[in-house]
C-alpha positions as CSV (number, residue, x, y, z in Angstrom):
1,X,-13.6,16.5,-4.2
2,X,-10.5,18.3,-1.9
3,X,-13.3,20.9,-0.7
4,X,-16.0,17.7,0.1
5,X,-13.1,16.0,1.7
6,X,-12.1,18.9,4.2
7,X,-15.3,19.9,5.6
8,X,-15.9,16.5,6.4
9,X,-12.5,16.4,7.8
10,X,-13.3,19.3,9.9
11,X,-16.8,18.5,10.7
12,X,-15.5,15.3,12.3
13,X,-12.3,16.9,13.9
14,X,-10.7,13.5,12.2
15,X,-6.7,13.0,11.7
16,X,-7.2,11.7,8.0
17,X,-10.3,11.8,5.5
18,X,-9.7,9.3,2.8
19,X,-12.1,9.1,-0.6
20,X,-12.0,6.6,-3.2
21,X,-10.7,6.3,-6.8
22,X,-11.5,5.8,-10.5
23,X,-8.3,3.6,-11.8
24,X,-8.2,3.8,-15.9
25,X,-12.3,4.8,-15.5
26,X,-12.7,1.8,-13.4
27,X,-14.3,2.0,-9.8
28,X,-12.9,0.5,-6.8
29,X,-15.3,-2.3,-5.6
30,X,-16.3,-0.8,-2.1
31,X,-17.2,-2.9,0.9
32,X,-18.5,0.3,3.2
33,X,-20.6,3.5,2.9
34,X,-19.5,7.1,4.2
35,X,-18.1,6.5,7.7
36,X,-16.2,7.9,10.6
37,X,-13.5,5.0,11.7
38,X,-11.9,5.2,15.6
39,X,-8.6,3.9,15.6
40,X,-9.7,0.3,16.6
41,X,-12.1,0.2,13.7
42,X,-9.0,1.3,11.6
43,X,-6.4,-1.9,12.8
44,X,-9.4,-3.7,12.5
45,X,-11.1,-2.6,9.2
46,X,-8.6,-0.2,6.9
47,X,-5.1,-1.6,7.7
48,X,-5.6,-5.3,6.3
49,X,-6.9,-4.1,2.8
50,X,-3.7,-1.6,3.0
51,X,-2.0,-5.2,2.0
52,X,-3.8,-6.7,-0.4
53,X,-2.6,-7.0,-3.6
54,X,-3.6,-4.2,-6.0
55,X,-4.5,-5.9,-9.6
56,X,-7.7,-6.0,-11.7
57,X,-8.8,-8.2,-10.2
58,X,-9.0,-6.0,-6.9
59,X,-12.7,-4.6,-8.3
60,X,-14.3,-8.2,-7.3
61,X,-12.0,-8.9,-4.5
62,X,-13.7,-5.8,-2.6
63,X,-10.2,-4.2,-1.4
64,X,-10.8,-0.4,-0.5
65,X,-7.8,0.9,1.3
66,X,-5.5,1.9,-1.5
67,X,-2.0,3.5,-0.3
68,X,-1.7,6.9,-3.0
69,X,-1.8,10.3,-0.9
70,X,-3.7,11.9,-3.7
71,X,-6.9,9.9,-2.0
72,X,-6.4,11.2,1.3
73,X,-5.9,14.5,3.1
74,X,-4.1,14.7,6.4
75,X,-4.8,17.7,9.3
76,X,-1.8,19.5,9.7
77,X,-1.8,19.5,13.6
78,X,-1.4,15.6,13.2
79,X,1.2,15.7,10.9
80,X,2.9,18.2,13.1
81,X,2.3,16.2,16.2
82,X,3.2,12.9,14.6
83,X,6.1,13.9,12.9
84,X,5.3,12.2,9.4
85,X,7.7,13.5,6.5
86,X,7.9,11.7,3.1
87,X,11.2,10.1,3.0
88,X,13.2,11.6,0.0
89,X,15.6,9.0,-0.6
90,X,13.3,6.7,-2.4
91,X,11.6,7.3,-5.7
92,X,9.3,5.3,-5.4
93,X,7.1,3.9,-2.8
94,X,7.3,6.8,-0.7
95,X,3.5,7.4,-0.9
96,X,2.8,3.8,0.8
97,X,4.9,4.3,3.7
98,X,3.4,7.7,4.6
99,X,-0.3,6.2,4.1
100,X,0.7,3.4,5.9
101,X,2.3,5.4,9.2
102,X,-0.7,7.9,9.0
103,X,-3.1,5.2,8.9
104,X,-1.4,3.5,12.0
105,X,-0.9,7.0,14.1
106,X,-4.5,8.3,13.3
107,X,-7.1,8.7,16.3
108,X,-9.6,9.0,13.4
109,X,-10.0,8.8,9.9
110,X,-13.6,9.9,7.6
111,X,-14.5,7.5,4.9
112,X,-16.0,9.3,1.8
113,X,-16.8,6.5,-0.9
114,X,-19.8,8.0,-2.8
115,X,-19.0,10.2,-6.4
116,X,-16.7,12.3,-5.3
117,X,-13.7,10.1,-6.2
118,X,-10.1,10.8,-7.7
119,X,-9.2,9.8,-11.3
120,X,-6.1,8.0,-12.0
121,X,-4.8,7.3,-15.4
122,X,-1.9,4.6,-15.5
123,X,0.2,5.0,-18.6
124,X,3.1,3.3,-20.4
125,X,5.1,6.0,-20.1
126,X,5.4,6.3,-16.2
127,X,8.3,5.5,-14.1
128,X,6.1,3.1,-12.1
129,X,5.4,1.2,-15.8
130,X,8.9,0.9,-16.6
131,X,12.4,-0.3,-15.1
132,X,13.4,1.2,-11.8
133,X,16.9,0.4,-10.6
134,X,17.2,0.6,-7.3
135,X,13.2,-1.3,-6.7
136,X,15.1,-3.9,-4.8
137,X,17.0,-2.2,-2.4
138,X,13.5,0.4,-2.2
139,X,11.7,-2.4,-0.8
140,X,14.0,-3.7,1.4
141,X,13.5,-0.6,3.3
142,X,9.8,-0.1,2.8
143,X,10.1,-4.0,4.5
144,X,11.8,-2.7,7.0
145,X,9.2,0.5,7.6
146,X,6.3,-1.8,8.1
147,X,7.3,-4.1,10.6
148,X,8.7,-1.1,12.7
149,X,5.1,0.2,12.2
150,X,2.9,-2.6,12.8
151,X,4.3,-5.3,15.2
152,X,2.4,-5.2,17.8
153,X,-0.5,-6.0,15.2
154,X,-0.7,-9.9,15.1
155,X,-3.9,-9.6,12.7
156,X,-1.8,-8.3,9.8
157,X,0.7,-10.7,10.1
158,X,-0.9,-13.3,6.9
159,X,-1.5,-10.2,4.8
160,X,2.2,-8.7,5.1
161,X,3.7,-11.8,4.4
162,X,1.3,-12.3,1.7
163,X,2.5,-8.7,0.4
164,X,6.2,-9.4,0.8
165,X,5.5,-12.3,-1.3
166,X,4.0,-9.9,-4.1
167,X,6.8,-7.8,-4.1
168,X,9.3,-10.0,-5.0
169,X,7.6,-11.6,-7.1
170,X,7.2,-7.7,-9.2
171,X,11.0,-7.6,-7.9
172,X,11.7,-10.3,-10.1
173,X,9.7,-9.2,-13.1
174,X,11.6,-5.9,-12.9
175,X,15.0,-6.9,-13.3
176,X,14.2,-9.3,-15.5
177,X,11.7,-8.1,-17.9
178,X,12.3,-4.4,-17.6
179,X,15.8,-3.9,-17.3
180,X,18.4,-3.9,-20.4
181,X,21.2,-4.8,-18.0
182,X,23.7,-7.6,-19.2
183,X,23.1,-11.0,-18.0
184,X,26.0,-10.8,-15.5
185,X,23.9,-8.0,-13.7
186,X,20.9,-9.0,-13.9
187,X,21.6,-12.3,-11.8
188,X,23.5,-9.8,-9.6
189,X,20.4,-8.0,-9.3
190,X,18.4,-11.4,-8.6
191,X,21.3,-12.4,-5.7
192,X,20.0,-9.6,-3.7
193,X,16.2,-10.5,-3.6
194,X,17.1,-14.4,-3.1
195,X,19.6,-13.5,-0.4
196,X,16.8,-11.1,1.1
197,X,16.1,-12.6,5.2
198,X,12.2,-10.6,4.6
199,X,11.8,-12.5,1.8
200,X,13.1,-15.3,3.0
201,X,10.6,-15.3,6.5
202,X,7.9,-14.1,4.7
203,X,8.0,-17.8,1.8
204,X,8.3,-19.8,5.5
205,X,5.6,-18.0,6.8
206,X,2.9,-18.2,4.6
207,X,1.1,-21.4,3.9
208,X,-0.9,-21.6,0.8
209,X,-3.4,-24.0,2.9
210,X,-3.7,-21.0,5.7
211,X,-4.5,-18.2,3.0
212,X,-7.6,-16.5,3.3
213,X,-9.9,-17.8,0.1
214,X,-9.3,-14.5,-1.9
215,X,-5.4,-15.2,-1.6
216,X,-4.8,-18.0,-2.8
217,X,-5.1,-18.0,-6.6
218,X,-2.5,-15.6,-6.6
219,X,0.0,-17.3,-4.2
């Protein structure tokens, strides 16, 4: 897969080559054959799936932009010149913010969505699968990250809102599901993401009636 995905990169002199993934032996549903995006094609055509909401129900929704590194590889000279670094003080979370800049600095980016795919196996045992303290106050900052990178782009506006939404709503489910803190904590915990001015902007902002169709059973 790594060596398919390079000499395309190279072939094609492209920033990022991105490929697509088995999750637990299921495909990705894909909208696009084997392409070569310019950077308008990728505000246009890559970013907005980079928001949709990843569930199983994903496979008939037709998203195929997922946010892992481990589908993508990235020229060094553009990481150089861009400056991207993972940022080490999260845990967690750290992949989407560096897919997500790369996606937004790159001049162009290779499609490869035919077999030569990465395969993912979620289990139980993972730290994303079980209670993370600290997921609140994660994506505050991950909030933060994606408005610095895309607000000049009016077009994604619906789908980050939309996403904000998501993430509290797994905020929620975190603290209160996941967690063995007392109940004195726990509503602590809950304060933060209630208190939360993204969260906040983002419920004001997004109008079930103004969803796209594929949005709003979820909403």
């Amino acid at each position: 897969m790594c060596e398919v995905m390079y000499a395309s990169g190279v072939r094609e002199n492209a920033d990022v080559v991105m490929c697509n993934e088995f999750i637990n032996d299921k495909k990705c549903s894909i909208l696009m054959e084997n392409c070569v995006l310019s950077k308008n094609d990728i505000e246009r055509k890559i970013l907005p799936d980079f928001f949709a909401k990843k569930t199983d129900d994903t496979y008939q929704m037709g998203v195929t932009v997922w946010w892992h590194v481990y589908t993508k590889i990235f020229r060094r000279q553009f990481i150089e010149k861009s400056g991207l670094c993972f940022d080490t003080q999260l845990y967690s979370g750290e992949d989407f913010l560096y897919s997500l800049k790369s996606l937004c600095l790159a001049e162009k980016l290779v499609c490869i969505f035919d077999a030569h795919c990465y395969h993912y196996m979620i289990r139980s045992s993972s730290i994303t699968q079980n209670y993370r303290y600290g997921f609140i106050e994660k994506n505050f900052k991950i909030f933060s990250e994606i408005n610095n990178c895309v607000t000049d782009n009016q077009n994604l506006f619906e789908r980050i809102n939309f996403y904000i939404i998501i993430a509290a709503a797994d905020m929620i489910n975190n603290e209160l599901l996941k967690s063995h803190l007392n109940k004195k904590e726990k509503i602590k915990r809950l304060d933060l993401i209630a208190k939360s001015p993204e969260i906040k902007a983002a419920v004001q902002n997004v109008s079930k009636d103004k969803l796209s169709f594929q949005y709003r059973g979820l909403l």
